[in-house]
C-alpha positions as CSV (number, residue, x, y, z in Angstrom):
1,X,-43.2,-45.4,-54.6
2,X,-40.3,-44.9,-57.3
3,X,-41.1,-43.5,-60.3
4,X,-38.8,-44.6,-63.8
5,X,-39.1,-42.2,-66.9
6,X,-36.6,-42.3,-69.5
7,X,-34.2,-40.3,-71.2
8,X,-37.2,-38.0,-72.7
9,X,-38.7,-37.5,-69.0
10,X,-41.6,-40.2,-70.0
11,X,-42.9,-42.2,-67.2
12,X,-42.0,-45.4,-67.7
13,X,-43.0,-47.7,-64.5
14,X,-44.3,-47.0,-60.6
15,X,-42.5,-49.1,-58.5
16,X,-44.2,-49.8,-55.5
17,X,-43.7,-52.9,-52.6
18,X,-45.5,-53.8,-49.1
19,X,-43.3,-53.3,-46.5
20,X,-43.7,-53.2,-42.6
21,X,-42.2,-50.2,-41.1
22,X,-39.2,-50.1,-38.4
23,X,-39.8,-48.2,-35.3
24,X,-36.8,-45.2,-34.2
25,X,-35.3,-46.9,-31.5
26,X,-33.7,-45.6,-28.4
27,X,-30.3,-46.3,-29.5
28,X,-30.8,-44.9,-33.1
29,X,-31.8,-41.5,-31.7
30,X,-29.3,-41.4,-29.1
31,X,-26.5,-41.9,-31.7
32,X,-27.7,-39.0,-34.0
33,X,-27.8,-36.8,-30.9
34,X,-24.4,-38.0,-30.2
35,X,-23.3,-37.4,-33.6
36,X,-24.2,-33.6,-33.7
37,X,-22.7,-33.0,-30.1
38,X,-19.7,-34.3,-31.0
39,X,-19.1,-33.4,-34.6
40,X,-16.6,-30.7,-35.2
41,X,-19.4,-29.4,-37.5
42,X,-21.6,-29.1,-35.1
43,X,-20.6,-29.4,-31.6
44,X,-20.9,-25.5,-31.0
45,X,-24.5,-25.5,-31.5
46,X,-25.3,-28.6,-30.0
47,X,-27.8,-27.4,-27.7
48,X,-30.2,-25.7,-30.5
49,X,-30.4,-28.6,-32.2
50,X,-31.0,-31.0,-30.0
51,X,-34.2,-29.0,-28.9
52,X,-34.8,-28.6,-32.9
53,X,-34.4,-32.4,-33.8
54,X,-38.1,-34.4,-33.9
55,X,-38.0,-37.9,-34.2
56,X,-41.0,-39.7,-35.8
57,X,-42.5,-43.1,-34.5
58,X,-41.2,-44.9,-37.8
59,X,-38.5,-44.8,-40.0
60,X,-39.6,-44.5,-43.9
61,X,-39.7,-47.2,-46.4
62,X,-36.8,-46.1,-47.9
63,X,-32.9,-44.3,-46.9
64,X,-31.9,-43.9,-50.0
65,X,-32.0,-45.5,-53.8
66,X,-29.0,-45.8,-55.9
67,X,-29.4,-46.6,-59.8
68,X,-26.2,-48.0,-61.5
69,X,-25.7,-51.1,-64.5
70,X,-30.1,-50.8,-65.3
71,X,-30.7,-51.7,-61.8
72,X,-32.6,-49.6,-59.2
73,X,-31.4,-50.5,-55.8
74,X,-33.4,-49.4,-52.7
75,X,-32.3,-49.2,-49.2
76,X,-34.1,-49.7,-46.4
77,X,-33.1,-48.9,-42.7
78,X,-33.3,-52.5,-41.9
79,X,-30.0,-54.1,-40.7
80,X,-28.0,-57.1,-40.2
81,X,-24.5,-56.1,-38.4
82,X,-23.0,-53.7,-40.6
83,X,-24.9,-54.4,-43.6
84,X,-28.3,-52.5,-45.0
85,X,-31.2,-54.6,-46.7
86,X,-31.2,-53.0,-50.4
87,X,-34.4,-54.7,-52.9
88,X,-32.9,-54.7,-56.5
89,X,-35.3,-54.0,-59.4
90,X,-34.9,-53.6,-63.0
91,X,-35.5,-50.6,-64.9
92,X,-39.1,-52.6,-65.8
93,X,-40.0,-52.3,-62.5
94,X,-39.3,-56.3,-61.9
95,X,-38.3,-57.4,-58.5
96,X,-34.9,-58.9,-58.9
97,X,-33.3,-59.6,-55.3
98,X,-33.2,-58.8,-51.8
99,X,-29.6,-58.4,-50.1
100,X,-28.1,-57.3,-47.4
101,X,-24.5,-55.0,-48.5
102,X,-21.9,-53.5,-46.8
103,X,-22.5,-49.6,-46.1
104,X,-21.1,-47.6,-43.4
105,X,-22.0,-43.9,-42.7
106,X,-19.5,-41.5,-41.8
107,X,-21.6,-39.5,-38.8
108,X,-25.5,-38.8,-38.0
109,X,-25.3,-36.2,-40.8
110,X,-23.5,-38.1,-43.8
């Protein structure tokens, strides 16, 4: 669920959609493991965090939402090639789209 307020911090709208969640795979986990043990940042302690790191069944609904133009987009873990699904809504909480866009992440940590 994403809440909208205004500029006055009054709630405005819930946003809320059904959506069937992705299983961590194999390959996803591997490449944040892979990530930390060779990052620059975090090669040297590697082998902490690999016994730190817990990986649940499911990713969540959402990565990460992004709010620019009065549009609320929301991104999902779902991908096509090297594209994420976002859903587009209004600042009324109307559904407006679903597309896939162009996003690329720098390592396992950014």
């Amino acid at each position: 669920m994403i809440n909208v307020f205004d500029e006055k911090g009054t709630k405005l709208v819930s946003i809320t959609r059904e959506y069937k969640l992705l299983k961590v795979t194999e390959d996803y986990k591997k490449g944040i493991l892979d990530s930390f043990k060779t990052n620059p940042e975090t090669k040297q302690y590697y082998e902490v965090i690999k016994n730190m790191i817990k990986f649940t069944d499911n990713f969540p609904a959402i990565q990460l939402f992004y709010v620019d133009s009065q549009k609320i987009y929301i991104q999902t873990y779902l991908t096509k090639e090297k594209t994420y699904e976002f859903f587009i809504y209004n600042f009324k909480g109307e559904f407006l789209k679903r597309l896939f866009l162009p996003f690329s992440y720098q390592d396992g940590l950014r």
